[in-house]
N, C-alpha and C positions, 0 to 999 in steps of 0.2 A: 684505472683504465688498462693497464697491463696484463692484470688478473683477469679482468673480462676477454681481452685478447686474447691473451692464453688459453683461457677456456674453450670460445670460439673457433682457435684452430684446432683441438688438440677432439670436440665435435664433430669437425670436418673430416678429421682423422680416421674418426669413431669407437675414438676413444671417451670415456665416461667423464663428461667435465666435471672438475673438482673446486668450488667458488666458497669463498667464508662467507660468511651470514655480511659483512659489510659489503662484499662484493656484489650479491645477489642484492641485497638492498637499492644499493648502484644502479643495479642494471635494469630492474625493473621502470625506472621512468622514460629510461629510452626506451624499449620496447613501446610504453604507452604512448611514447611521441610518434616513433613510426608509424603506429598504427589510425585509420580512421576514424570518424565521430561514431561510426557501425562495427567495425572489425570488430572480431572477438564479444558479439552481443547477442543475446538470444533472442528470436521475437517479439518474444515478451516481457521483455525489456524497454521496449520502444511504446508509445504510445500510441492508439489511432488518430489521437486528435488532444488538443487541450482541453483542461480540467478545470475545476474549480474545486473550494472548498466551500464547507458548510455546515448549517449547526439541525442537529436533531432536536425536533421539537416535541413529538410523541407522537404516538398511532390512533387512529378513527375509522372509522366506516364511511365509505365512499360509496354513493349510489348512483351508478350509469345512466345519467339521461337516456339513453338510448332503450337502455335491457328493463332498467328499473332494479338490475341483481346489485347486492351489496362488492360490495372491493372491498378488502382489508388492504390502508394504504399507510405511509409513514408520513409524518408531515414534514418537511425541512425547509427549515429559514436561512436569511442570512443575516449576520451581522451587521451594524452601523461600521462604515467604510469598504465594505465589497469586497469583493477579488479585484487585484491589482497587479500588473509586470513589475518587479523591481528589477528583474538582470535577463538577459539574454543572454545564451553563452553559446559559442559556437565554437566550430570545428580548429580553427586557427587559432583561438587565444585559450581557451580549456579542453581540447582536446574533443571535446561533444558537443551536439545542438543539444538547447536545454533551454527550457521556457522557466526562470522561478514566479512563482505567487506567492502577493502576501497577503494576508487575509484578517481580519478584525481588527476594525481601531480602536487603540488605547490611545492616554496619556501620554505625554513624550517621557515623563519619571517614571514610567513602567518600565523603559528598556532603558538601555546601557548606552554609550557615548557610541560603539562598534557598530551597534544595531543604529542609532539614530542618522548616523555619518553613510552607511551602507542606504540606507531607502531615501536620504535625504540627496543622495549622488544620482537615481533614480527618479525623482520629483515624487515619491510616493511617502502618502503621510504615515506615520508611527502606526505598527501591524504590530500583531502576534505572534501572529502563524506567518513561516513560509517554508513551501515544498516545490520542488521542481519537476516538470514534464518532460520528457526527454520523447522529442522529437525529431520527425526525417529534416523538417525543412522549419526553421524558425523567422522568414524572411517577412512576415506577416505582423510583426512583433514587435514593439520597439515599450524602454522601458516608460515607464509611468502611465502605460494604457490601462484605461478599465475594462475588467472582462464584464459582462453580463450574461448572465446563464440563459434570457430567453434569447440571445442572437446565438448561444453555441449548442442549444438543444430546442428540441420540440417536443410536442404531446406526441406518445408510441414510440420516442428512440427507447433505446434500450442501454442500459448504461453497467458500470460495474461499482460499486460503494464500497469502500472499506472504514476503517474505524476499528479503535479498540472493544473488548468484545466486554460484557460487565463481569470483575472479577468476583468469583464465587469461593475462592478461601480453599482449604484442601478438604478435599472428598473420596468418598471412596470409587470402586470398580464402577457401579450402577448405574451412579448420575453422571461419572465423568465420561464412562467407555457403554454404557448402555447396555453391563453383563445382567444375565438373567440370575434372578437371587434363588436359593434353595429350597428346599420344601418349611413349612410353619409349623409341622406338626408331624407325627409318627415318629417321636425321636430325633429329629434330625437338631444336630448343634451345629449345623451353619447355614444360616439364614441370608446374611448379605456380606458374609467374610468372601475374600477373594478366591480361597481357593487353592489348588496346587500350582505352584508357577513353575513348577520344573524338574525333571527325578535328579533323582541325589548320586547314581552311580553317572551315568554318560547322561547328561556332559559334564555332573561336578559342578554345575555352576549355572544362573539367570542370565541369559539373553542381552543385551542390549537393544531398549525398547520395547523390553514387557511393556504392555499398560497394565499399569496399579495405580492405587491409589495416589494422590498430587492433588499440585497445586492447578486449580482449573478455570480458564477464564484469564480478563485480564492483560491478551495478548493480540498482536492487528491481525485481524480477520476481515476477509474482502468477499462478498456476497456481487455474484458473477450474472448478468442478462436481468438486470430491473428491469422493469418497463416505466415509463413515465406516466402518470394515469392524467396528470392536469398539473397548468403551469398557472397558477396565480400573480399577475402583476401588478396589479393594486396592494395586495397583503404581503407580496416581496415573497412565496413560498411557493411550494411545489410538493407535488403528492405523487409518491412511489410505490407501485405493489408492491407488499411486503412485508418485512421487516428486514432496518439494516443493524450491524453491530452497536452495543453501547445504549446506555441510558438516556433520556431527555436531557441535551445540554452537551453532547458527544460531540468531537471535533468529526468530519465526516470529510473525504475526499473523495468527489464523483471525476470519473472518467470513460470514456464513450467504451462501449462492452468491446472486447476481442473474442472475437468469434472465427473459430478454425475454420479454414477455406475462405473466410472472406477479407478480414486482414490479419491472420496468421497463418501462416504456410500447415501444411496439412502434415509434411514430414519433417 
């Protein structure tokens, strides 16, 4: 506490505080304490509303009663046990509002004593998954509630989906960055090689964040304004124009779309 002090006045001064790596450690939790469940949060950070998870089932063709035109839509289901509250957390006891869910029931020998003790304090039975929404106002919420997806969406919201995306192994310029390949014929000996990445006298050296070749795929990718095309309640599933990230059987996280100007600030 002294070393924080010192630093503090010596700030004030304006002079260049000087703090050890334990100090700065230190000091970092109070700041978080001082600070609100907002302070120091980007927009986009915050949610419009609560979520749900879900399982990718695959894609089909959807035909508009109305038009009669095809829809290319995604189908997604949910699992046996739902979406569920296991924790509330708010501004006074974690520092942030924050809704978690837990989502697919297993076994109770699937998870650990931590996990069974934490949703069992909850009233919610043994989950898989759990992710948390961070919200303005969590007073709506208490734990062991069920969510259901047709009370928090309807047919034409518009939503955001994320999910890991299907890993593709390492590849090159073409399929990963969509460079244009070389001539086939007339001599030419590069066809789908990358290319010159950079001259040799200025700068002496490659960029940080060429795109070259890698590892591609793989990674969470979140697909922004679905639309909802149809809520199936009988068959527990729902149809998205589209396509979202990941394979048949993908964990998927839907949350209502953020849309600039209308709940995200414009600057």
């Amino acid at each position: 506490m002294a070393l924080i002090d010192a630093a503090l006045a010596a700030a004030a001064a304006g002079a260049r505080p000087l703090l050890s790596a334990a100090a700065r450690r230190a000091a970092v939790p109070l700041s978080r304490a001082a600070c609100s469940a907002t302070d120091g949060l980007a927009a986009g950070d915050i949610e419009d509303g609560v979520g749900v998870m879900a399982t990718k089932v695959g894609m089909m063709t959807y035909f508009d009663p109305e038009t009669g035109k095809p829809v290319p839509v995604t189908v997604v289901g949910f699992r046996e046990g739902g979406n569920v509250v296991t924790q509330v957390k708010t501004a006074a006891t974690d520092g942030y509002d924050a809704v978690q869910v837990g989502y697919h029931g297993v076994r109770e020998d699937k998870l650990t004593r931590p996990e069974l003790g934490h949703l069992g304090k909850a009233g919610a039975p043994p989950l898989r998954h759990l992710q948390e929404f961070r919200l303005t106002a969590v007073d709506a919420f208490e734990p062991g509630q069920p969510l259901d997806f047709a009370d928090l969406f309807k047919e034409g919201d518009l939503i955001d989906v994320s999910g890991n995306s299907i890993g593709k192994g390492f590849q090159g310029g073409i399929k990963r960055h969509n460079f244009k390949r070389g001539l086939m014929t007339h001599g030419s000996k590069s066809h789908r090689q990358l290319g010159s990445i950079g001259a040799g006298t200025t700068p002496g050296r490659v960029y940080k964040g060429k795109k070259m070749p890698g590892r591609m795929g793989g990674t969470k990718t979140k697909i922004r304004k679905l639309k909802i095309v149809k809520i199936d309640n009988n068959l527990r599933v729902l149809m998205i124009k589209g396509a979202v990230p990941g394979k048949p059987g993908n964990l998927l996280r839907i949350t209502p779309a953020k849309i600039v100007g209308k709940n995200i600030p414009k600057n």
